[in-house]
MARKOL-361820 format. One record per residue (C-alpha): residue in three letters; x, y, z. Coordinates in steps of 0.001 Angstrom, whole numbers, plus 524288, in hexadecimal, padded with zeros to 5 digits. Layout:
// residues N
NODE  r  c1  c2  c3
NODE  ALA  X  Y  Z
...
END
This chain:
// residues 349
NODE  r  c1  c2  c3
NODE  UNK  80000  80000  80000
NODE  UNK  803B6  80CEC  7FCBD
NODE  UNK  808EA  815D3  807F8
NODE  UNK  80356  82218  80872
NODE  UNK  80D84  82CE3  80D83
NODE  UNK  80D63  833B0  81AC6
NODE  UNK  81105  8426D  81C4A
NODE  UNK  80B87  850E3  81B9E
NODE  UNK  7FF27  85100  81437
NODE  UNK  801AB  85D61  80E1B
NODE  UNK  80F96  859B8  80A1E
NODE  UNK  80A2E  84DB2  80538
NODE  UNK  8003C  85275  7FC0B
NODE  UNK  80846  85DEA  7F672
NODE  UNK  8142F  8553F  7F2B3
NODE  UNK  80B72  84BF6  7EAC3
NODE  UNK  806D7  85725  7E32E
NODE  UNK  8149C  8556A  7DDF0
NODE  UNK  81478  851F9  7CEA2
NODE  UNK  81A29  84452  7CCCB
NODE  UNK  81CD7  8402C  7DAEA
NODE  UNK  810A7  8393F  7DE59
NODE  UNK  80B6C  82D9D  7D7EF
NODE  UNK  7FF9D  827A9  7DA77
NODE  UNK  800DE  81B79  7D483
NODE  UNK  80D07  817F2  7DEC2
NODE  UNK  8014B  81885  7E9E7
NODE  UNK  7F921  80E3E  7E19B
NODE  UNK  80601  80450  7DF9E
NODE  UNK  80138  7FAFA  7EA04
NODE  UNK  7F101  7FBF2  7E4EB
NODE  UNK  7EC93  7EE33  7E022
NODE  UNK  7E640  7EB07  7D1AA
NODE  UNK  7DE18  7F50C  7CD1F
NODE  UNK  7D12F  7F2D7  7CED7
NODE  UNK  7C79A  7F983  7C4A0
NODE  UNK  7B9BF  7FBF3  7C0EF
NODE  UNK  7B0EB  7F9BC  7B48F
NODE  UNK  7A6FF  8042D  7AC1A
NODE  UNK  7A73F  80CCB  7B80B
NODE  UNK  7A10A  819F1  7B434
NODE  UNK  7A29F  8268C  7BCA7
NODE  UNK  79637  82E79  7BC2E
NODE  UNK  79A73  83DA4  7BADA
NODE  UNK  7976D  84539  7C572
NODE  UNK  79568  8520A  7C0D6
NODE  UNK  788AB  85854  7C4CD
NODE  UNK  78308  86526  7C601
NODE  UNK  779D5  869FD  7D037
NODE  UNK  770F1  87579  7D293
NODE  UNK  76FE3  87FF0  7DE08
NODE  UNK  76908  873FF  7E6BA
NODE  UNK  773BF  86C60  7E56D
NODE  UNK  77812  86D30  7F3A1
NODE  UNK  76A6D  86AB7  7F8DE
NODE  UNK  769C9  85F14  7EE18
NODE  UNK  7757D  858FD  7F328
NODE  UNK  772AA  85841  800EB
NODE  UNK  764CA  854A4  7FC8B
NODE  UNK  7693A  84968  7F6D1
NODE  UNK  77450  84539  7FFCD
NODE  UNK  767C5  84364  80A8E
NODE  UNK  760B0  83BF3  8018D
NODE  UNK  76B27  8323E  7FE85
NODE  UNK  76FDC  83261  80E85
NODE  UNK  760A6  82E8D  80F5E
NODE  UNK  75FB3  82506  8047D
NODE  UNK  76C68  81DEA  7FDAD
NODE  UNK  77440  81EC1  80A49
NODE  UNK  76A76  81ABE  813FD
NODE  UNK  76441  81013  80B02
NODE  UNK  770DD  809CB  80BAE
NODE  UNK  77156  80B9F  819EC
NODE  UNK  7647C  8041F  81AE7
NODE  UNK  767A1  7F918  81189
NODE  UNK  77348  7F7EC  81C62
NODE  UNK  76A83  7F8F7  82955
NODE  UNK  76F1C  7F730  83397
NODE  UNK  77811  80274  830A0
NODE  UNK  78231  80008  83ABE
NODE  UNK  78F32  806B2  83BB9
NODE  UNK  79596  801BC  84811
NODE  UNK  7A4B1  805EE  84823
NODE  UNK  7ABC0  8045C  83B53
NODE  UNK  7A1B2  7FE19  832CE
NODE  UNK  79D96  80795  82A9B
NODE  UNK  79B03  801A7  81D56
NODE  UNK  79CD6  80F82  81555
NODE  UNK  7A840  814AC  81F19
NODE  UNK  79E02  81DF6  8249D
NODE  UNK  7A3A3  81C37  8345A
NODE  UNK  79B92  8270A  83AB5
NODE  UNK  7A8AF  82A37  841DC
NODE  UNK  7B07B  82909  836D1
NODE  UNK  7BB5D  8346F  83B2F
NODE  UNK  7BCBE  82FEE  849E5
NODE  UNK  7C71C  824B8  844A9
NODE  UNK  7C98B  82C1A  837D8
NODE  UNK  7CBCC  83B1B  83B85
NODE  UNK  7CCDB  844AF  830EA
NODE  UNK  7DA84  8493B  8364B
NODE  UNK  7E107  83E7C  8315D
NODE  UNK  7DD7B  84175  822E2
NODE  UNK  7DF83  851FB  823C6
NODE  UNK  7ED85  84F9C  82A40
NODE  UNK  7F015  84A3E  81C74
NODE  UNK  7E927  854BA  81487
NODE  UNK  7EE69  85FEB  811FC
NODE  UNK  7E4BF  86A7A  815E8
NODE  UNK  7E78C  874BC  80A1A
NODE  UNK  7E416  86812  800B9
NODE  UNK  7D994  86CC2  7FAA1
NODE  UNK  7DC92  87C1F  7F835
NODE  UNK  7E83C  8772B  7F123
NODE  UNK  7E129  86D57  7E846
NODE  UNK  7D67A  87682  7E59B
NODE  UNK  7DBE7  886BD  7E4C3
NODE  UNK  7D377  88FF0  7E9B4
NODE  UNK  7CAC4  89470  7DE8E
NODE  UNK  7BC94  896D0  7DBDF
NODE  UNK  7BB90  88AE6  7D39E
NODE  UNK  7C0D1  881CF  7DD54
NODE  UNK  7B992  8860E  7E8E7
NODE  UNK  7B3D8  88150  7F13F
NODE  UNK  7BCB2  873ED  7F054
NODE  UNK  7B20E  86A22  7F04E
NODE  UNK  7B51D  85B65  7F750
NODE  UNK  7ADDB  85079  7F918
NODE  UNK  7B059  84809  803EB
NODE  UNK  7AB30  83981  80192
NODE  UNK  7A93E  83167  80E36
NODE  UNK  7A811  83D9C  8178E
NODE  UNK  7A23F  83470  8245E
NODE  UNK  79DF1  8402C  82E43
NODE  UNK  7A5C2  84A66  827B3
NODE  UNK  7B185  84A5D  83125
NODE  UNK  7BB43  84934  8273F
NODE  UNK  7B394  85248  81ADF
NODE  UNK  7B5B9  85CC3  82798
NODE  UNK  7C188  85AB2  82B85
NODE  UNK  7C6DF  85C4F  81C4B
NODE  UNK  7BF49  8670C  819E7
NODE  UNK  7C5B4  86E25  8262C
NODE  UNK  7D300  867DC  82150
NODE  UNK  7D2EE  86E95  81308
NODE  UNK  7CD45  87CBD  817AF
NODE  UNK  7D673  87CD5  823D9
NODE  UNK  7CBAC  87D5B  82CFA
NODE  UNK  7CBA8  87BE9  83914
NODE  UNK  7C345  875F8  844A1
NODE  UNK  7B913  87F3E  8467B
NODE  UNK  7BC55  88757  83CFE
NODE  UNK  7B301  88A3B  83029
NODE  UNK  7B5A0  891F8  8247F
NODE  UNK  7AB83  899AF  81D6D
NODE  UNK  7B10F  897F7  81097
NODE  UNK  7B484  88942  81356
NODE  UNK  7A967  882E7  80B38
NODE  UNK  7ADB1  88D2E  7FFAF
NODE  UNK  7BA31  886C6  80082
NODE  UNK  7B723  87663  8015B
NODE  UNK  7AA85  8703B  802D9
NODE  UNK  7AA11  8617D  80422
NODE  UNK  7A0FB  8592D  800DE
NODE  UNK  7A013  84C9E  80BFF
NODE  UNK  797DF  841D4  806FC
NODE  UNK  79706  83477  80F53
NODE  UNK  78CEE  82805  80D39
NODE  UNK  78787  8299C  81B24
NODE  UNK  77D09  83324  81EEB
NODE  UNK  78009  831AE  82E7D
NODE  UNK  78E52  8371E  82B64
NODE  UNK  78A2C  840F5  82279
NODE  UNK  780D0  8472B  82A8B
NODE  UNK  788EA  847BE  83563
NODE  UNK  793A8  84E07  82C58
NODE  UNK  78ACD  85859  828BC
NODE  UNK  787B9  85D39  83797
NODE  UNK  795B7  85C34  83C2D
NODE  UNK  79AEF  864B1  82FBB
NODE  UNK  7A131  86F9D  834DC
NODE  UNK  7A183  87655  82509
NODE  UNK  79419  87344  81E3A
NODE  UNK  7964D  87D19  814F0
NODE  UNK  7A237  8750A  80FB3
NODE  UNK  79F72  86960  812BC
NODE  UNK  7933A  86093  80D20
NODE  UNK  7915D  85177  812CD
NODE  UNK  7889A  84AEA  80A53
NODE  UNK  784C1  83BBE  80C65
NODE  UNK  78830  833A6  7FEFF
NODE  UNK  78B1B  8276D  7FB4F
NODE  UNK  795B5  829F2  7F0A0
NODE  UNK  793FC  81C3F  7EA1F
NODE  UNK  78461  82175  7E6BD
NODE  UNK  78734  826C7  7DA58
NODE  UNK  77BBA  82DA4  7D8FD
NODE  UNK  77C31  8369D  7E58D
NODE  UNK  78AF1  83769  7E46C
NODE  UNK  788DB  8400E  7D8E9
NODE  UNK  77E21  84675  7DD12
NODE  UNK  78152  84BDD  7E961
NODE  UNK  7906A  84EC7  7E412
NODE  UNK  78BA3  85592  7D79E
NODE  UNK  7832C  85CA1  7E005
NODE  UNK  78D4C  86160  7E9F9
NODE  UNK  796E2  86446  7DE52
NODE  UNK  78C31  86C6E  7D704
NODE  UNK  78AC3  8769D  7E108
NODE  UNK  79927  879CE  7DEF1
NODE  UNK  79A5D  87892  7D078
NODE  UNK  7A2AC  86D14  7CFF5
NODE  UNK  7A27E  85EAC  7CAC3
NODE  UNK  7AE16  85A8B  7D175
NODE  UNK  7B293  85BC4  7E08A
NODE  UNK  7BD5E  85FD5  7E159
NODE  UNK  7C303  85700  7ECF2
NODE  UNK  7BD18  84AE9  7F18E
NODE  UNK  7C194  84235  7FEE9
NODE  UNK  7BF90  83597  7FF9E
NODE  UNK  7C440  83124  80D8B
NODE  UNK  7C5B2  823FC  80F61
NODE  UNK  7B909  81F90  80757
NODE  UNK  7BDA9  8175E  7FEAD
NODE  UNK  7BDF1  80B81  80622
NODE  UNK  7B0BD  80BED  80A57
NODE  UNK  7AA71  80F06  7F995
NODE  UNK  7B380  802B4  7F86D
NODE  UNK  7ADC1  7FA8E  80171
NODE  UNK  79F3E  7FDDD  7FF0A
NODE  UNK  7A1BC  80151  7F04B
NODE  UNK  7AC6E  7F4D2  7EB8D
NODE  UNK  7B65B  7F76D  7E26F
NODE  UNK  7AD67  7FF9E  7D802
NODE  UNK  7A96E  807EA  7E23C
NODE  UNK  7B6C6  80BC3  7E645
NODE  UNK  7BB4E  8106D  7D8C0
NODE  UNK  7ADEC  815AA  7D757
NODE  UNK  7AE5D  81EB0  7E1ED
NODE  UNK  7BB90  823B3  7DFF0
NODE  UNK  7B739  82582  7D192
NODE  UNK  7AC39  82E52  7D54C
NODE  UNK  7B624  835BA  7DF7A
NODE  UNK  7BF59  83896  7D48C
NODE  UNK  7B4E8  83D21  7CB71
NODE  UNK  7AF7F  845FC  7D6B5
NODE  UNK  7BC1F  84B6A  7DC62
NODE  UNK  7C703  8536D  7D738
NODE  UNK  7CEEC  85017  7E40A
NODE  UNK  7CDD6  843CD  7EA5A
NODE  UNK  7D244  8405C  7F835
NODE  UNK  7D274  832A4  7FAE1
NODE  UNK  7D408  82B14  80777
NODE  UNK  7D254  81C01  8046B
NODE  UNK  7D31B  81219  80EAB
NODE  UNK  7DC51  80779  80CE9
NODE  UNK  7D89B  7FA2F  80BD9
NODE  UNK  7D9C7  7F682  81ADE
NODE  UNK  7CE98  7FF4B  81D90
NODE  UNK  7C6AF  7F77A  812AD
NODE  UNK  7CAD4  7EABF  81D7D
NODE  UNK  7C65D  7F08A  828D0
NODE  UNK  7B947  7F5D2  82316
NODE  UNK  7B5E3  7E7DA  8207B
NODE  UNK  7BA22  7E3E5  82BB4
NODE  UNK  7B229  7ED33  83502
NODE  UNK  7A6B7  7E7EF  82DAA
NODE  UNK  7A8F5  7DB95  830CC
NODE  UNK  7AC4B  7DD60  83FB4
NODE  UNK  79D7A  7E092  83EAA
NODE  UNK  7958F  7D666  8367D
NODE  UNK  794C3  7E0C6  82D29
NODE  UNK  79568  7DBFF  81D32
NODE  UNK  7A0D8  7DFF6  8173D
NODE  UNK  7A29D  7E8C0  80CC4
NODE  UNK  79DC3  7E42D  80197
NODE  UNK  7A97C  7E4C9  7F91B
NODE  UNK  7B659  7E45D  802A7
NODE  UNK  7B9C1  7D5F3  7FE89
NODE  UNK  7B780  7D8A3  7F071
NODE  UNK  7BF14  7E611  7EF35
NODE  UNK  7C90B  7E6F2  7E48A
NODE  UNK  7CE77  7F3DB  7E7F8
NODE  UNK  7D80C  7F0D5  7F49A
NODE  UNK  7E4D8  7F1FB  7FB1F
NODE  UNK  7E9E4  7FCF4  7F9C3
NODE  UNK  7DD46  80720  7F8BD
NODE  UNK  7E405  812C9  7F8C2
NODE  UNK  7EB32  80F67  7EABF
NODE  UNK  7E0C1  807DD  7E68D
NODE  UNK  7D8FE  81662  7E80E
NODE  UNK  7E342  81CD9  7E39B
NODE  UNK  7E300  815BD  7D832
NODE  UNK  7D47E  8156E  7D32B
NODE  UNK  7D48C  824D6  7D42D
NODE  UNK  7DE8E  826CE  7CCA6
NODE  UNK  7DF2B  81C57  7C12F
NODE  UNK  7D1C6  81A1D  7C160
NODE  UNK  7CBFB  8269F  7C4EA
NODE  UNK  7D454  831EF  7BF8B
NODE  UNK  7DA16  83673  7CA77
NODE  UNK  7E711  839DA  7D119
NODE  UNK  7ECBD  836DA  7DCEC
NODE  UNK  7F1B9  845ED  7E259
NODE  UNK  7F99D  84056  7F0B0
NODE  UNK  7F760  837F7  7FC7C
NODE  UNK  7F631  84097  8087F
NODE  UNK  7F964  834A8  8108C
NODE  UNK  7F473  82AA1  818C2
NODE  UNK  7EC31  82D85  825A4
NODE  UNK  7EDB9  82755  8327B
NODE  UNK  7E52E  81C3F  82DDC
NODE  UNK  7EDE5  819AB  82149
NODE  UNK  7E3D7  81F31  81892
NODE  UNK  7E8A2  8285A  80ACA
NODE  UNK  7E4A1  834AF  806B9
NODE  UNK  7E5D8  8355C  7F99D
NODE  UNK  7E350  84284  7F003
NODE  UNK  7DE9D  83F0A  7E294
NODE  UNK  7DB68  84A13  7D69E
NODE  UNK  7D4F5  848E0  7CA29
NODE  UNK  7DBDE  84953  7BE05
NODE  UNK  7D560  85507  7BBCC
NODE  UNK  7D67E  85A6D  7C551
NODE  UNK  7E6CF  85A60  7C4AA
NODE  UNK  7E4F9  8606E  7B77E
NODE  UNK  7DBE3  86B8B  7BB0D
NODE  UNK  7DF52  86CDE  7C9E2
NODE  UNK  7EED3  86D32  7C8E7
NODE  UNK  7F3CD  86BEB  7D6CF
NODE  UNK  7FA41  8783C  7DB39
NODE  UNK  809C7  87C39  7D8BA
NODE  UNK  80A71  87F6E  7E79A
NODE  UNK  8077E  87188  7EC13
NODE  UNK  8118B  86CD0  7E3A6
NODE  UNK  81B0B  87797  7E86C
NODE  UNK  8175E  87314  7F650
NODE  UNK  81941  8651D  7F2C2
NODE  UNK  82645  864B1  7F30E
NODE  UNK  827BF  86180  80000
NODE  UNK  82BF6  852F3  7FAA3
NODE  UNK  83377  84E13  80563
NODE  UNK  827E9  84C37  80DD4
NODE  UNK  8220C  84305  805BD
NODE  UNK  820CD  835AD  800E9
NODE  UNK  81ADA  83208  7F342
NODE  UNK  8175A  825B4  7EDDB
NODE  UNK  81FD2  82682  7E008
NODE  UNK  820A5  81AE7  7D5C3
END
């Protein structure tokens, strides 16, 4: 398995925006066979609201936290979630063993107004956050990138990002909502992202009332173990196809494939059923590459840096469009500031 490196975040993400010295393909080395799907087609996402957009897509996030979500809760009755067996990853104290700190140590907090400029066109920054649980961590980033801090607002904040927090389960969401500290920047919506039809509804909708098609960040922390569990193989690379097609930027935090072990494993300890598709997964090992892979050969984008590992060996990993590289050049003073080399390891060929 690849190591991700250790060290100051900033450093770390600055010196990979060197040209040449990072190489993505070193990170996938140890990543088993490929595994890849058949006639998959992408819908396009681009959608265009009217002035009720806003009331349209909280409208319909209620009717679907009322309908698809909660029929699936009743095919499951008893909906039980005793400690750690939570079939979608939706732990109702999700940051108590996870804390957000561990992920903004690695961060670095200016991230964002060096990726997007300050200009009329590219504010506000818009993110989505897939997965958001209660909302601790959507919070705690938002703080991170405006350099807020506890207790402190900002008038202009939601002028400068505004995140949208979707999450499959209506308990979380709600209580995300009443604990938000910025609702003017920050909307929690509940969604299942696999539901195709809502997913482009309520996203279109959202994107509408700013003009855009596109967000232009999205963060996906650690997700993608659960869509693979629930979702199979296909799901995976469908998910992380609709991310790239959604999302400029893409922050990625996959879990690695001992996490997949002890999922299955809690579930067990309780006469649960297992997931339906851990024993017949193709994609395993090392997730991490394996991700790392299908974004960028399969779905057109780049691998920018790893920001490291947290405390509970888990990546972050920056991804761009193609695109967005050729459009969105990143700027001469983070290369200037990059040259801090000898605090830094790289993967190289």
């Amino acid at each position: 398995m690849a190591t991700m490196p250790r060290g100051n975040a900033t450093s770390l993400f600055l010196r990979s925006l060197q040209g040449g010295c990072f190489h993505p393909q070193s990170l996938c080395r140890s990543a088993q066979a490929r595994w890849s799907p058949s006639g998959l087609q992408v819908p396009d996402f681009r959608f265009r609201g009217d002035s009720e957009a806003r009331l349209r897509l909280m409208a319909a996030s209620t009717e679907q936290a009322t309908g698809d979500v909660e029929k699936t809760a009743a095919e499951e009755k008893p909906r039980v979630l005793e400690p750690g067996a939570a079939p979608f990853g939706n732990f109702p104290h999700y940051s108590r063993f996870h804390p957000p700190e561990q992920r903004l140590r690695l961060l670095p907090p200016e991230l964002l107004r060096r990726l997007f400029p300050q200009s009329p066109e590219t504010r506000p920054i818009l993110g989505l956050d897939v997965g958001c649980n209660s909302g601790d961590l959507s919070v705690a980033l938002y703080k991170h990138f405006l350099s807020l801090h506890d207790g402190e607002t900002c008038l202009d904040a939601s002028r400068e990002l505004h995140l949208l927090c979707c999450d499959i389960d209506p308990v979380l969401v709600e209580r995300a909502e009443k604990e938000c500290p910025f609702p003017d920047g920050l909307t929690f919506i509940t969604l299942d992202f696999m539901n195709q039809r809502t997913r482009k509804v309520l996203l279109s909708s959202f994107l509408s009332q700013f003009g855009r098609s596109v967000f232009d960040i999205g963060f996906c922390m650690s997700v993608t173990m659960w869509i693979h569990l629930n979702h199979g193989d296909q799901g995976l690379w469908e998910f992380l196809a609709h991310l790239s097609s959604l999302c400029r930027y893409l922050l990625v935090e996959p879990q690695p494939w001992k996490c997949y072990r002890a999922a299955a494993r809690r579930l067990r300890k309780l006469g649960l059923h297992d997931f339906d598709h851990f024993r017949s997964l193709a994609i395993r090992g090392d997730m991490a590459s394996q991700i790392v892979q299908i974004l960028t050969q399969d779905h057109g984008m780049e691998l920018v840096c790893c920001f490291g590992n947290t405390n509970w060996d888990r990546s972050l990993l920056l991804f761009r469009t193609k695109q967005a590289t050729e459009t969105h050049p990143i700027p001469e003073s983070l290369i200037e500031e990059g040259k801090e080399r000898n605090k830094i390891r790289f993967w190289r060929e």
